[in-house]
N, C-alpha and C positions, 0 to 999 in steps of 0.2 A: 753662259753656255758658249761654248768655244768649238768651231767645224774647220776640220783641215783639209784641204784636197787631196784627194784621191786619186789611183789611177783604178779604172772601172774595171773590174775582171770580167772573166768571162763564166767566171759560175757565179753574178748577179745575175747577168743576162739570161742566163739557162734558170735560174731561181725565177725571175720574174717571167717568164714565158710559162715554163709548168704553169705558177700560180694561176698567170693570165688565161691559159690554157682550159684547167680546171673551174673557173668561174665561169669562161666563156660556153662551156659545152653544158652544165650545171644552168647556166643561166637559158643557153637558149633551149634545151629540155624543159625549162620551167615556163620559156615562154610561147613553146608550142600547145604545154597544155593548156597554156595562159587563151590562147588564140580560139583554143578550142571551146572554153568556158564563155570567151566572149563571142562566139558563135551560137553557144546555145544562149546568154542572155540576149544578145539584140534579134534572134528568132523568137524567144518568149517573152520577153519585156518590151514595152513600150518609153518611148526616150523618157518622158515622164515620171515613169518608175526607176528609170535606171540614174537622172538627174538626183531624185531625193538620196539615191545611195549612193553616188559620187557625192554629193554634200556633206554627206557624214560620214564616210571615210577619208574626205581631205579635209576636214574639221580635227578627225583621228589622227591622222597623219599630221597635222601642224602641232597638235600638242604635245600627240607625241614624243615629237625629236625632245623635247624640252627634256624629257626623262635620260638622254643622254647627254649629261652635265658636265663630262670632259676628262673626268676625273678617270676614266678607263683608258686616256693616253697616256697617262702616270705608267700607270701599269707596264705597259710597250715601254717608257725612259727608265723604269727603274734598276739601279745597279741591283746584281746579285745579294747583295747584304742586304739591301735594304725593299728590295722583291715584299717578301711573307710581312713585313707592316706596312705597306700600301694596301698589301692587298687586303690585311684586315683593315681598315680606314677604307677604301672603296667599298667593300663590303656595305659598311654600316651607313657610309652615306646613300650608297644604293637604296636600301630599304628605306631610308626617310621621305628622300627625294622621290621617288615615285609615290609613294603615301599623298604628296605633297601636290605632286603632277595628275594624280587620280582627283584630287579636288577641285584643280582648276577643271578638270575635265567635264565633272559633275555639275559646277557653277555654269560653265557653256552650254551644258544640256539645258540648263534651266533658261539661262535669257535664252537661247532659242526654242523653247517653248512658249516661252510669255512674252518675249518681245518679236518675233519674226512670226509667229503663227507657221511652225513646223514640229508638228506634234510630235510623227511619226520621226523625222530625223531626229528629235530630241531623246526620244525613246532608246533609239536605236543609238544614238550616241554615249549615254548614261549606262549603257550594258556594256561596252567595248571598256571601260572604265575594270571590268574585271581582270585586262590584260594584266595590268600592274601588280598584280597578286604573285605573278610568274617571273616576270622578268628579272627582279633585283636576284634571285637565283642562281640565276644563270651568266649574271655580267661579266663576273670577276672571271669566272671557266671560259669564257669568251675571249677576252681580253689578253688572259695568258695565253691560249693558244695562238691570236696573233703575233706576240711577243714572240713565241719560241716559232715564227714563222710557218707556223701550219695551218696555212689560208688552202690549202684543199680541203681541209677536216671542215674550217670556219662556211666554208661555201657549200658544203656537199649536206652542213646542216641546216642553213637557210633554205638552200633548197628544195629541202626532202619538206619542211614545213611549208614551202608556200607552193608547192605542186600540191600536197595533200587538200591546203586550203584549195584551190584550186578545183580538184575531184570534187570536194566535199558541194562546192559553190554549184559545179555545174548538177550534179544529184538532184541539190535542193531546188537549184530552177525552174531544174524538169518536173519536179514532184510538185511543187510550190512555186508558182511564177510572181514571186511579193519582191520586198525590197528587202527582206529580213534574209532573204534565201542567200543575199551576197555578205551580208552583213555577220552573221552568225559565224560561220567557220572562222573569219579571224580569233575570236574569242577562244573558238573548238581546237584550235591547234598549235593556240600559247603553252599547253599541260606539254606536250608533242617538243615542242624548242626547247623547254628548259630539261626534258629528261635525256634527251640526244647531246646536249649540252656537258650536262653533268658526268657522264657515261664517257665523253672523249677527253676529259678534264677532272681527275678525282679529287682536284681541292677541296678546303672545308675550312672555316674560319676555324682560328685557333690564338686566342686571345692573350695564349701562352708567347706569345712567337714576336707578339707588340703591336702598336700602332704607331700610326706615322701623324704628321703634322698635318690633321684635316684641315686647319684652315688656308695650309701652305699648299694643298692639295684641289679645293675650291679657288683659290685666288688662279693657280693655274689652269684649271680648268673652263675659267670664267669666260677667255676669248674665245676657246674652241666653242663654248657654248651657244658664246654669241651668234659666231662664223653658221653655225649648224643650223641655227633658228633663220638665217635670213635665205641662206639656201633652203629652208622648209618654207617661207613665204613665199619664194621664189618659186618653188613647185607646186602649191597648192593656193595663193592667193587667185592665180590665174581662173580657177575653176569660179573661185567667191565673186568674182571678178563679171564672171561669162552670168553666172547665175543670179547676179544682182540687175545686171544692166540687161541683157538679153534673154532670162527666165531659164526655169526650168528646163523645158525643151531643148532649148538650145544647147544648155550643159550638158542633157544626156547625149548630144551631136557629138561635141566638143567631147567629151569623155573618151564617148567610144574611138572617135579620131585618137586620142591620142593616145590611147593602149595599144589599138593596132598599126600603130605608127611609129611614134618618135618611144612609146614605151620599153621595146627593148634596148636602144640605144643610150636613152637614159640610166637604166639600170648598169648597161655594161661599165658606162663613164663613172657610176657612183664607186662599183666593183673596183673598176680600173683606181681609181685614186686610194683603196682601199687597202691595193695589192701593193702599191709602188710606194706606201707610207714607211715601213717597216725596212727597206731598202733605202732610201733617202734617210733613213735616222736609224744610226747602229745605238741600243742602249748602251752599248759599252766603250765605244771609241768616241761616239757621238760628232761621227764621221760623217761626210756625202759627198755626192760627187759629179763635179759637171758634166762627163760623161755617162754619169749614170743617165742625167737629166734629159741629154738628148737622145741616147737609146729611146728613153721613155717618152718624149715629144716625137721622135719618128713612128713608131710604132703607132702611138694613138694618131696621128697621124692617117697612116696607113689604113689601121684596121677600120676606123671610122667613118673616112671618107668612104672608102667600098660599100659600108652598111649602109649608110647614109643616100648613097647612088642607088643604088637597089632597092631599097623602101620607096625612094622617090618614083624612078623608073617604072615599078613593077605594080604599084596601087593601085593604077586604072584596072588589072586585068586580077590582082588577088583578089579585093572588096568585092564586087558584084559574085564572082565564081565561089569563095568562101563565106561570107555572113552574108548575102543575100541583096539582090537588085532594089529595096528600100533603102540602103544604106550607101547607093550609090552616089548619093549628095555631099556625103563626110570626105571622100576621094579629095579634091583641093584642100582640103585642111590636112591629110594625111600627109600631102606630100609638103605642103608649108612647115609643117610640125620637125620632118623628117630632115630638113636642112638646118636645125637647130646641132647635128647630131658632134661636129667636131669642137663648134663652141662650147657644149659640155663639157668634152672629153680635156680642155685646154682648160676650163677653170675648173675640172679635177685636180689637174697635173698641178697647175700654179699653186691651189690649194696645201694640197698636199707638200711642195715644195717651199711653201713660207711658212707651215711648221715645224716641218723638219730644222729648219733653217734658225730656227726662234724666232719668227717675225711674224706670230699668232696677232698683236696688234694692225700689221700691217693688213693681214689675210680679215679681219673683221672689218675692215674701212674699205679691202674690195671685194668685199660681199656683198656691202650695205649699199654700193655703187653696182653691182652687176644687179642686185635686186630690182632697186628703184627703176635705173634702165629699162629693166625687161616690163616691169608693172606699168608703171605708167606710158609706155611704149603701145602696152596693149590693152590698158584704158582708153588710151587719145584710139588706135583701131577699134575698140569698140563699140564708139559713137557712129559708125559706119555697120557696123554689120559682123558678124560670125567670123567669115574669112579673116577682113579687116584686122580683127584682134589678134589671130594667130600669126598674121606677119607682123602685126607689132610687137607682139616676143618673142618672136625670132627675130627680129632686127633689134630689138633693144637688148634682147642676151648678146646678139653676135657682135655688135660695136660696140658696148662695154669691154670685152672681153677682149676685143683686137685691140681694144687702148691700153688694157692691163698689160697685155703680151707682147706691145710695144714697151712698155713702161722699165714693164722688168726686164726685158733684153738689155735697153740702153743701161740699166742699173749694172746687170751682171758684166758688160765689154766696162764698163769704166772703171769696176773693184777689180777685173785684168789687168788693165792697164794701169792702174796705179798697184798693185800685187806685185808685175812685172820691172815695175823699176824702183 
């Protein structure tokens, strides 16, 4: 795979701003209602109830990512000819592969019923397993839309499903104040993603049209897989983490901190590397460009630090006035949590930018380094205390990360200057 330099136009810049634009306004709609849900749980739920369903929603969530195997980057690389046999070949491994990721899910529910003595999380885990029924669906429709660069269409339908989960969540809280009331709507509003899906995407497998090299399509997909899974450790071990060494309780703390916190920031940073993927990797020039890259380093830059000040800044006086004077305690972890916010946004960027690049091996060795970092950063805080943990992943995200962003500077000034002469 061969990349020429560029000179960066100016209708990338107006491309990635829309997209950036439409994610960001989509996102923080979703995360106002987001804020509002989490007003109504931590007024009717006690941290207790709400720890058992942060367990088994980042149980969810880890396994989850597994069902995105990689093979929907294909899709975004593939040349026009050979576009309709990808996409049948992604198709078909979609369907297996989640069959396949429903089982391991299954087997989870199980030892954490018989080995951890958590009934009710096991339960509740083993039913979210119905996701998988939905999603292989809707990948491929997904995937092309990113390709033909229609991340408003792609964001405004994540969206509309996880505000609805959202309504649905706060409903059931009010009506039912259990653990199930959080847990259930994800399930309720997988039918919801794949019809919104299919409807901005009329593809349809056509067997007529060919297949492509599955296994030449798995072997590529094998690093982004990898990359995905350690960044899904990275986000959700923490919680396994709070919950093993510091209990239950603590995790419902830790939870709610970091929804009302570092949560939308995180999401915008996943968005963000989302939007700038497709932009860094033309499928047909299979071009980028280092001007692109620093637009898109300034920018997350810019937009992050500001969010990231403001969450800090503003926590002591939203918490108490919004979710309530018990919750006044989470306040220091919110704003620990919230200086995490540019170190995402930079192992988005870099991300995103060593696949573009073809250098999916290199982006798996600094995942596997940004992971461990952050984890064991905030195991060793752990052994102190609730706080303690949360500046230990933030500090072990944030200096991994400034060592990556040192790493690959020096990498890119040296291929200039031997480029240059």
């Amino acid at each position: 795979m061969s990349f020429a330099v560029t000179t960066f136009k100016s209708t990338d810049a107006l491309g990635i701003a829309r997209a950036l634009l439409a994610y960001g306004s989509v996102e923080l709609m979703n995360r106002f209602v987001r804020i509002l849900v989490v007003v109504v749980i931590a007024r009717q739920l006690v941290p207790e109830l709400v720890g058992v369903a942060a367990l088994t929603l980042s149980l969810f969530e880890l396994i989850r990512v597994i069902a995105n195997i990689g093979v929907g980057q294909k899709i975004i690389l593939a040349s026009d000819e050979m576009l309709e046999p990808v996409c049948n070949s992604a198709y078909q491994i979609f369907w297996k592969w989640c069959g396949v990721v429903a089982l391991i899910q299954m087997a989870s529910a199980a030892v954490l019923f018989l080995n951890f003595d958590q009934p009710l999380a096991a339960k509740m885990l083993a039913l979210l397993c119905g996701v998988y029924v939905f999603m292989p669906g809707g990948l491929v429709q997904c995937f092309r839309l990113m390709r033909a660069k229609k991340l408003e269409t792609v964001a405004k339908i994540s969206a509309s499903q996880t505000i609805v989960d959202h309504l649905l969540t706060g409903a059931l809280v009010l009506a039912w104040a259990n653990p199930w009331a959080i847990i259930l709507p994800k399930l309720l509003t997988a039918p919801l993603w794949l019809i919104m899906m299919r409807r901005a995407e009329t593809w349809s497998f056509d067997r007529r049209k060919g297949l492509a090299n599955r296994s030449e399509m798995l072997n590529f997909g094998a690093a982004i897989l990898a990359t995905d899974i350690l960044l899904a450790l990275r986000n959700n071990l923490d919680k396994l983490i709070i919950s093993a060494l510091l209990g239950v309780s603590a995790l419902g703390s830790y939870y709610f901190a970091f929804n009302a916190g570092i949560g939308i920031v995180g999401a915008l940073a996943t968005a963000f590397g989302t939007v700038i993927y497709p932009y860094l990797c033309n499928p047909s020039a299979q071009s980028h460009s280092r001007d692109t890259l620093k637009f898109i380093c300034a920018a997350g830059l810019i937009v992050f630090g500001g969010l990231s000040a403001a969450q800090f800044i503003l926590a002591p006086v939203y918490v108490p006035l919004i979710f309530g004077a018990h919750w006044v305690h989470a306040i220091p972890l919110i704003q620990i949590l919230s200086l995490a916010g540019i170190p995402l946004v930079m192992g988005a960027i870099y991300s995103a930018y060593l696949r573009a690049s073809g250098q999916t091996t290199i982006d798996v060795w600094v995942g596997l380094f940004i992971c461990v970092a952050a984890l064991s950063a905030m195991f060793a805080g752990a052994q102190f205390g609730l706080v303690e943990a949360a500046v230990g992943w933030v500090g072990g995200t944030s200096t991994a990360i400034a060592i990556i962003t040192i790493i690959i500077t020096i990498n890119r000034r040296s291929r200039q200057l031997e480029t240059s002469k």
